[in-house]
N, C-alpha and C positions, 0 to 999 in steps of 0.2 A: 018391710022392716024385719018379719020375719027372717028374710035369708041373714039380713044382714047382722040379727042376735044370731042366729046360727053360726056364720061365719066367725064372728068374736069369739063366742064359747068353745069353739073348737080353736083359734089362737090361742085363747088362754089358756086351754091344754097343755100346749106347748109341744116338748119335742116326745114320741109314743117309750123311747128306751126309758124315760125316768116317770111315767106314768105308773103308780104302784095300783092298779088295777092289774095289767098285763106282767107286772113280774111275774108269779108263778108258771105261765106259760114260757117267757123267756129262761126262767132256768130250767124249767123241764129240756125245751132244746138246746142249752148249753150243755147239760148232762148228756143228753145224747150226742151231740156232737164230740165232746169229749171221749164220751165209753167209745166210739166209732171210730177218734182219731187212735187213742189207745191200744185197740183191737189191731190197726191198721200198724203203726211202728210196731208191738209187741208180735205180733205173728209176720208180718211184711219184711219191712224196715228195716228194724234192727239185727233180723237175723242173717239179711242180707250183705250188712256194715260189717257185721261179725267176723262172717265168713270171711269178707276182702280183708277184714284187718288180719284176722288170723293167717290169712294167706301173705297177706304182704308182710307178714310178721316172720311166717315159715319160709318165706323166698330170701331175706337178711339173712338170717340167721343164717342159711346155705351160704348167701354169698361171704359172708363174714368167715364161715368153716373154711369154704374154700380157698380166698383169699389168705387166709392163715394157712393153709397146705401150702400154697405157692410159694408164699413167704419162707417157707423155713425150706423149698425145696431149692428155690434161687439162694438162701443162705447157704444148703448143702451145697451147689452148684460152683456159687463165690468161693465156697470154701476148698473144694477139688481144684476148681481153677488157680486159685493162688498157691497150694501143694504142688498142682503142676507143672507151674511156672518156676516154682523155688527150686522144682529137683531139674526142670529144665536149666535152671540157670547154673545151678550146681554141676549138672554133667556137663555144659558151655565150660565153667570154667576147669575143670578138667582136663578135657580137649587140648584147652587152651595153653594148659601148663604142661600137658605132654607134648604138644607141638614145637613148647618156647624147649623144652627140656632137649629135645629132635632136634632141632632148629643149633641152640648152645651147641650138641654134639658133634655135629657138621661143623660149624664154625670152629671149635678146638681143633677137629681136624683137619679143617682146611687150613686154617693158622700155623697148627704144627708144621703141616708140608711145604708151605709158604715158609716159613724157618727153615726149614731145611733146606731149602732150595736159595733163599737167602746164604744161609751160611757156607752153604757148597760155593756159591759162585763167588762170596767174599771169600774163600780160603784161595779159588782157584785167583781172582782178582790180586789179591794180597802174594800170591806166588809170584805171578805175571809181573806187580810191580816190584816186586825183590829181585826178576829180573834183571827187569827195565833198571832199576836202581846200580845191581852189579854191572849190569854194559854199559850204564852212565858214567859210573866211578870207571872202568877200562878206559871208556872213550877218555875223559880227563885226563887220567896219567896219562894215556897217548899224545892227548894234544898240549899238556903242561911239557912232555917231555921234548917234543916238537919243538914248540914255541922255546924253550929252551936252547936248545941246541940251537935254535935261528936267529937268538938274541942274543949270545957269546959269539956266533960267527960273526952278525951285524957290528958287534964293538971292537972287534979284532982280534977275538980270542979263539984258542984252540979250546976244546973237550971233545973227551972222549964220550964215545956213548954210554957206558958204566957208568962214569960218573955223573952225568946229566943225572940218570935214570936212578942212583944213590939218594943225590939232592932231593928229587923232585918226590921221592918213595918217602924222605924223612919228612918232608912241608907236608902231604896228604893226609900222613901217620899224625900229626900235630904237631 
């Protein structure tokens, strides 16, 4: 029966962490553990975090720098390129109106010549049918005074050639 008080008395101990005999021991080694871990982050740890954050802190702020250089270098860059397109486009259209101006210059010339050349073969054209027009009016009396003459003989009449040719001069004249 002895084990078996024994066995009880130490059950009814219970669990050794809330035995207030052995706290003082336990804080002593909470204390030291602590000063240990502290020792550990304050000289270790922490100054290792430090570093990488100050480093990953110094490598931003670079790329931030830089990226803003770039920035404003692709602005400077946008901004020559669109000057240079503008004076591009500005000397195109230049070109473009010296060429149409070349272009017009030719065409009044070639226009005028083409006039000319028009109007020479209308004058020559317009001769030829004032011609044409006087050898038609000839031919006419000729053949009014013809027919004439062949239509007084046909009825039974005499005339003379004068007089055919009097008549037929006054009817043409109006």
């Amino acid at each position: 029966m002895a084990t078996e008080a024994h066995g009880e008395a130490e059950a009814a101990v219970g669990m050794p962490q809330l035995d207030f005999s052995t706290w003082p021991n336990q804080i002593f080694w909470a204390l030291v553990t602590l000063v240990v871990i502290y020792f550990v982050l304050s000289r270790v740890a922490l100054p290792r975090i430090g570093a990488v954050l100050a480093d990953r802190k110094s490598a931003i702020t670079n790329d931030l720098a830089a990226a803003e250089e770039l920035k404003q270098r692709a602005v400077a860059a946008e901004k020559a390129y669109n000057d240079a397109l503008a004076s591009a486009r500005a000397e195109a259209a230049k070109i473009v109106a010296a060429a149409k101006a070349d272009i017009q210059k030719d065409l009044d010339a070639a226009t005028a010549a083409a006039d000319a050349q028009i109007a020479a073969k209308a004058a020559e054209s317009e001769k030829t049918i004032a011609a044409i027009r006087d050898g038609a009016a000839d031919a006419v009396a000729e053949v009014a005074r013809d027919t004439a003459a062949e239509l007084v003989a046909a009825l039974g009449g005499s005339a003379d050639g004068k007089t055919v040719s009097a008549a037929v001069s006054a009817r043409l004249k109006g």
